[in-house]
C-alpha positions in Angstrom: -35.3 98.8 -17.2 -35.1 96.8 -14.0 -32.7 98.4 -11.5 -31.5 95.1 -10.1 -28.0 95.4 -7.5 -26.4 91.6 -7.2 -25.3 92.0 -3.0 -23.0 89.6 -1.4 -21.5 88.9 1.6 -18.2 87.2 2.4 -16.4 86.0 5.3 -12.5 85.9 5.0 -10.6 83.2 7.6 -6.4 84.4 7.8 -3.8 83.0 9.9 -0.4 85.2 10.8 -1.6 87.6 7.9 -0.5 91.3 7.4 -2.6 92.1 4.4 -2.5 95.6 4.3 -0.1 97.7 5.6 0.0 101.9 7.1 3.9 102.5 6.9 6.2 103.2 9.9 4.9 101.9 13.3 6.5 104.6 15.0 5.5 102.9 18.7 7.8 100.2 17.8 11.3 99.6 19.5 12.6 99.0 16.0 14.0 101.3 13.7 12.9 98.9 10.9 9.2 98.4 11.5 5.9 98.7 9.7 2.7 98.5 11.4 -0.6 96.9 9.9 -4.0 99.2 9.0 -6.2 99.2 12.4 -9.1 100.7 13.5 -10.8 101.0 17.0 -14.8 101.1 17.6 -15.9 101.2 21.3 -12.7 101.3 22.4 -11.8 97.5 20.9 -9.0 97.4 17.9 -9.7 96.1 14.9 -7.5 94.8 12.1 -8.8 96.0 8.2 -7.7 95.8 4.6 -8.9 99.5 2.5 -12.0 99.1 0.3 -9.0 100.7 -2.1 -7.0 97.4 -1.6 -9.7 94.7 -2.3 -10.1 96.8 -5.2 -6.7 96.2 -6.4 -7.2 92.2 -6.1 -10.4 92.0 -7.2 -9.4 94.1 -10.6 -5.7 92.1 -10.6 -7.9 88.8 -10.5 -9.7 89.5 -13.2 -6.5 90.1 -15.4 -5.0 87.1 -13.9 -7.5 84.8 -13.9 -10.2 85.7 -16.8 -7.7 87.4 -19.1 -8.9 91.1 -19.2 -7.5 93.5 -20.9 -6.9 96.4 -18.0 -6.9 100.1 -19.0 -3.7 101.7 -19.4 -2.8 104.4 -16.4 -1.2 107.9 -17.6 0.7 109.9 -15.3 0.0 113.5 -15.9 1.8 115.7 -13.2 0.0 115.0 -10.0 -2.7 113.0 -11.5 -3.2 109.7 -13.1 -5.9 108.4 -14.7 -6.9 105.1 -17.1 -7.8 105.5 -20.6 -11.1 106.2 -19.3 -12.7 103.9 -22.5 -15.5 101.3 -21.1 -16.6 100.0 -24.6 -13.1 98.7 -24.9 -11.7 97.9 -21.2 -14.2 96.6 -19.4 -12.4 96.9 -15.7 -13.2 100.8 -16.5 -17.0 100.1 -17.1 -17.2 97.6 -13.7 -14.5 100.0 -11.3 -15.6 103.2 -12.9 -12.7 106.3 -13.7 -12.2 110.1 -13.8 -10.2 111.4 -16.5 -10.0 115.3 -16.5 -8.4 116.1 -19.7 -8.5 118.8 -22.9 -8.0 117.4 -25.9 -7.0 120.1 -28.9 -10.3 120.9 -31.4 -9.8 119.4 -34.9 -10.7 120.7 -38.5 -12.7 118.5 -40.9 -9.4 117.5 -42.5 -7.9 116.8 -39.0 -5.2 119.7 -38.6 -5.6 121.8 -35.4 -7.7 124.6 -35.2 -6.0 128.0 -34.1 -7.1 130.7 -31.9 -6.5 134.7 -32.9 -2.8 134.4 -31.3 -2.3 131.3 -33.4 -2.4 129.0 -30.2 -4.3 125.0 -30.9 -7.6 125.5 -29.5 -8.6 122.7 -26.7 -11.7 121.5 -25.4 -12.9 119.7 -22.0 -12.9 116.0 -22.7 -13.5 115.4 -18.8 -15.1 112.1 -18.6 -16.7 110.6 -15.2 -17.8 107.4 -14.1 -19.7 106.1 -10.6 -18.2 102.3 -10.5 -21.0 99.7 -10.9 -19.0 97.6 -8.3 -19.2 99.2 -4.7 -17.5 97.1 -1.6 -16.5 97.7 2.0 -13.5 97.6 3.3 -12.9 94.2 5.1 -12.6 94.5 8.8 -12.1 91.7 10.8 -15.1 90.8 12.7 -13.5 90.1 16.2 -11.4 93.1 18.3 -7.9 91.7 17.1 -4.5 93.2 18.8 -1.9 92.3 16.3 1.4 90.9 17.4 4.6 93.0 16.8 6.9 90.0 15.5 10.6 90.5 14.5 12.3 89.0 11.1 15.8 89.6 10.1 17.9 90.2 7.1 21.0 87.6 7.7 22.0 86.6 4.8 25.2 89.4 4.2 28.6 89.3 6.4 28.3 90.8 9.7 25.0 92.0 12.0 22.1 90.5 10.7 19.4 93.3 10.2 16.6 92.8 12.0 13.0 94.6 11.7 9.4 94.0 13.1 6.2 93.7 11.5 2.7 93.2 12.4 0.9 90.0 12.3 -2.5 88.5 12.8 -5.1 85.9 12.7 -8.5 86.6 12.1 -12.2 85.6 10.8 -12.7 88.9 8.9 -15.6 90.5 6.7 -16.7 92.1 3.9 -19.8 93.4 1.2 -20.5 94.4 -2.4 -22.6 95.9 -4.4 -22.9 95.2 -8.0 -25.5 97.2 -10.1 -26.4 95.0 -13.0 -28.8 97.9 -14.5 -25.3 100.1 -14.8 -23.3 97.6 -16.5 -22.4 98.1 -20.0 -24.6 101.2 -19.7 -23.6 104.9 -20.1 -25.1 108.3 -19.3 -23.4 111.6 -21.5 -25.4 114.3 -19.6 -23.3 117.3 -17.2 -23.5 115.9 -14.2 -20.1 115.3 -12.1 -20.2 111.4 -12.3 -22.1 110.5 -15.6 -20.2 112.1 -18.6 -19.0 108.7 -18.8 -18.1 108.8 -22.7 -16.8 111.7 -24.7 -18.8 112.4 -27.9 -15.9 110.6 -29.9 -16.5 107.3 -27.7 -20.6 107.8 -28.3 -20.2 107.8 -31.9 -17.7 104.6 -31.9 -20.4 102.7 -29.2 -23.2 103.6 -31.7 -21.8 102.1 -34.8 -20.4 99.1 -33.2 -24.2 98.4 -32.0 -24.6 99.9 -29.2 -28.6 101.2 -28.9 -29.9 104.4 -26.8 -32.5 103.9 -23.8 -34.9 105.8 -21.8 -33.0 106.8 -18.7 -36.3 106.6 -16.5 -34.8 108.6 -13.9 -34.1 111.6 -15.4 -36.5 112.6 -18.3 -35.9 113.7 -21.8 -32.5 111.7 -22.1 -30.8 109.1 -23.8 -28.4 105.9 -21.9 -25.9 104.1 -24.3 -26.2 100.7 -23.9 -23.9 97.6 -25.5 -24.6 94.2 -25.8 -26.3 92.3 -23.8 -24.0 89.3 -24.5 -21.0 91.7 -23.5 -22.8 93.0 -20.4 -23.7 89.8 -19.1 -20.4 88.4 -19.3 -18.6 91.9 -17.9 -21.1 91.1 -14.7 -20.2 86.7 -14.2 -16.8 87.7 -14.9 -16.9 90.4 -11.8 -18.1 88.1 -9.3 -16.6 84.6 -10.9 -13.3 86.8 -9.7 -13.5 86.2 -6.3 -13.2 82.2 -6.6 -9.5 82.9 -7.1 -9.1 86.3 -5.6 -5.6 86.7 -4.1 -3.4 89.7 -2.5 -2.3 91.5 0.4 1.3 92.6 1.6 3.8 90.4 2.9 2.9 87.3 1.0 6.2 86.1 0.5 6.2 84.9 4.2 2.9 85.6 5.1 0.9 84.2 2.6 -3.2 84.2 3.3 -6.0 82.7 1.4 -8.2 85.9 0.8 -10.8 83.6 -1.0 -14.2 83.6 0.7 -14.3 80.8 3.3 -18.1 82.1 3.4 -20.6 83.9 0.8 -24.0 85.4 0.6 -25.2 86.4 -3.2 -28.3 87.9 -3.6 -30.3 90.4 -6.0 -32.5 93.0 -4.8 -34.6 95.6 -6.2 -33.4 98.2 -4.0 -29.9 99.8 -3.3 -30.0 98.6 0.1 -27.3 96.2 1.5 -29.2 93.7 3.5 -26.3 91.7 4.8 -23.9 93.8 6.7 -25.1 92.9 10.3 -25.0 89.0 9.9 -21.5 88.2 11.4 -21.2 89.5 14.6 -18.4 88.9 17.7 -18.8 87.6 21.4 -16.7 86.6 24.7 -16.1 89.2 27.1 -13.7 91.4 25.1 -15.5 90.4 22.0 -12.3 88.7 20.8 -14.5 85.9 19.3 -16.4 85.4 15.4 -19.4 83.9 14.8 -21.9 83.8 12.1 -25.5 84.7 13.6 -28.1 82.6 11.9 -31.0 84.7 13.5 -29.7 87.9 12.3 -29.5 86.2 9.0 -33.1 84.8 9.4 -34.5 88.0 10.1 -32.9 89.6 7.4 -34.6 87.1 5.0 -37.5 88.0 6.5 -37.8 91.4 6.3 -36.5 91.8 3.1 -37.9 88.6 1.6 -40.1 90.9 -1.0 -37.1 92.6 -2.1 -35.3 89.8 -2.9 -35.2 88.6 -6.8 -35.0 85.2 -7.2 -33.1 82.7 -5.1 -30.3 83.8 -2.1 -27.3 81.6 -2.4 -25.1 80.7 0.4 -22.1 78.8 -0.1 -19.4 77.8 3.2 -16.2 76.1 3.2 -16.2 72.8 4.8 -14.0 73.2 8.2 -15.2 76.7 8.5 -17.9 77.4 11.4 -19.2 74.0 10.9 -20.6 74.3 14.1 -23.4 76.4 12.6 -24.3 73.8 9.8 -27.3 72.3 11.3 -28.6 76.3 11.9 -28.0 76.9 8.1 -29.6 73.8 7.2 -32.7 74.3 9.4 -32.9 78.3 7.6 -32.6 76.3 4.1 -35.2 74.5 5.2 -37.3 77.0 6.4 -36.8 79.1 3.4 -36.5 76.1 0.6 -38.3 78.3 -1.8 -35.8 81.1 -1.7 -32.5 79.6 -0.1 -29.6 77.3 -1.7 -27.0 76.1 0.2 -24.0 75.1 -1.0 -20.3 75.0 -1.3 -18.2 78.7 -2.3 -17.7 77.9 -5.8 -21.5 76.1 -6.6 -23.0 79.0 -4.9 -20.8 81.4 -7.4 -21.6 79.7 -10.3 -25.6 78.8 -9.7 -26.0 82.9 -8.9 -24.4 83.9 -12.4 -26.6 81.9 -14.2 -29.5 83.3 -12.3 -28.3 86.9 -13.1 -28.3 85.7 -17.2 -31.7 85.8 -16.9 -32.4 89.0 -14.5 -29.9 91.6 -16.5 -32.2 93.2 -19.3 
């Protein structure tokens, strides 16, 4: 079983954007104001959307967009949790669940079995899964200050209403990590994270053709996996997504394009993401983005045996063009490993590579 990670790399390009919001800005004059989600590294300020958040699009995308079927959420007091059932909802197979539950025992004629004080006896159904699908939160890549900008409600008779909200522009970034060898796979062994079916679900995956596997890792059991058809498709479906991946707050008047302006995809044989370091900032209060082509380069480099098949880079036209002739001398220089292309191409040429890697 090849244990084979797709990684990519985007770059996000917003303009007068409040993606993802933190509640009251309390350092605001207003009464009425929400402040955006900031973070500060060596004492610069930088402007973020949660990992959480790019979860929510991503998984809304695929809904949207490629017509999944998304698992129902149950409130239970504090708690919610999905239906917890990856042979039928794939967005719990690729974004993983925990569902901690007791379910009451059954008698072979299916009425409820009763304790000595007459009470239904339960059993733990807990069910865990580690998501597949890993990603960063995106952060933009240059310190950003956001601007504190006032709106007003007008419309009724009397004062208008005003209230302030942040806004800002910004070349941001993000990475994922997509573990092929998980998808459409299942462990059932007591360990917090793989009791990802219930017996009940193991039968039903078996006699719908499912098979069992060597689980190299840990000796003496059993994966469930389903179709390769089906586990193929879950994985082009996941990163297809991100062609028309939209969302963030405030898109009524704030509306950003949160598809990739720039992309990396690439399969590796090792967990390792390779990319992170390849955008980096300059000027004097590093208020500026830029894509570093020698970071890239060396990367390729010192990875290159890790790598699994071709890298594919794709780029918006208008965005950074003033690195094209850098990425075209790398393509070059790498012409038996690199393709360079446009966002969607380089989407669609990696998911046909990834038909032939996933076992």
């Amino acid at each position: 079983m090849k244990k084979l990670k797709t990684q990519g790399f985007v770059l996000l390009d917003v303009d007068a954007v409040a993606l993802n919001n933190a509640g009251k800005n309390t350092s605001s004059n207003f009464d009425n104001a929400v402040a955006t989600k900031r973070i500060r590294k060596n004492g610069r300020t930088y402007v973020y959307v949660s990992g959480q958040a790019w979860r929510s699009w991503w998984r809304d995308s695929l809904q949207k967009n490629l017509n999944w079927e998304l698992s129902p959420i149950t409130r239970d007091a504090k708690i919610a949790f999905t239906d917890a059932n990856p042979l039928k909802y794939a967005d719990d197979d690729i974004f993983g669940y925990m569902k901690a539950a007791k379910d009451v025992v059954l008698d072979e004629e299916g009425n409820p079995v009763l304790d000595k004080k007459g009470k239904e006896k339960t059993e733990n159904v807990t069910v865990t899964r580690i998501s597949p699908l890993k990603n960063s939160a995106i952060i933009s890549v240059a310190s950003v200050t956001p601007e504190e900008n006032w709106s007003s409600m007008a419309r009724q008779e009397g004062d208008s209403v005003p209230y302030g909200k942040h806004e800002y522009s910004a070349i941001m970034k993000g990475m994922f990590s997509l573990d092929l060898a998980q998808v459409g796979t299942f462990s059932d062994y007591n360990k917090t994270g793989y009791v990802n079916l219930s017996d009940v679900l193991k039968k039903e995956a078996l006699d719908n053709g499912a098979s069992e596997i060597d689980d190299e890792f840990v000796p003496n059991h059993k994966l469930i996996r389903i179709s390769k058809e089906a586990r193929i498709q879950r994985a082009i479906d996941t990163i297809e997504a991100l062609k028309n991946i939209s969302g963030g707050a405030m898109q009524t008047n704030n509306m950003g394009d949160v598809t990739p302006k720039f992309i990396v995809l690439a399969t590796t044989t090792t967990g390792n993401h390779p990319f992170s370091h390849i955008a980096t900032k300059t000027g004097a209060y590093d208020e500026y983005a830029t894509l570093d082509i020698d970071a890239l380069k060396e990367v390729i480099s010192d990875y290159k045996n890790d790598f699994e098949g071709k890298i594919f880079i794709g780029k918006r036209a208008g965005f950074m063009d003033e690195k094209n002739d850098a990425l075209a001398g790398l393509v070059t220089e790498f012409s038996d490993l690199i393709e360079l292309t446009t966002i969607n191409k380089a989407i669609d040429n990696y998911c046909e590579q990834i038909k032939n890697q996933m076992d």
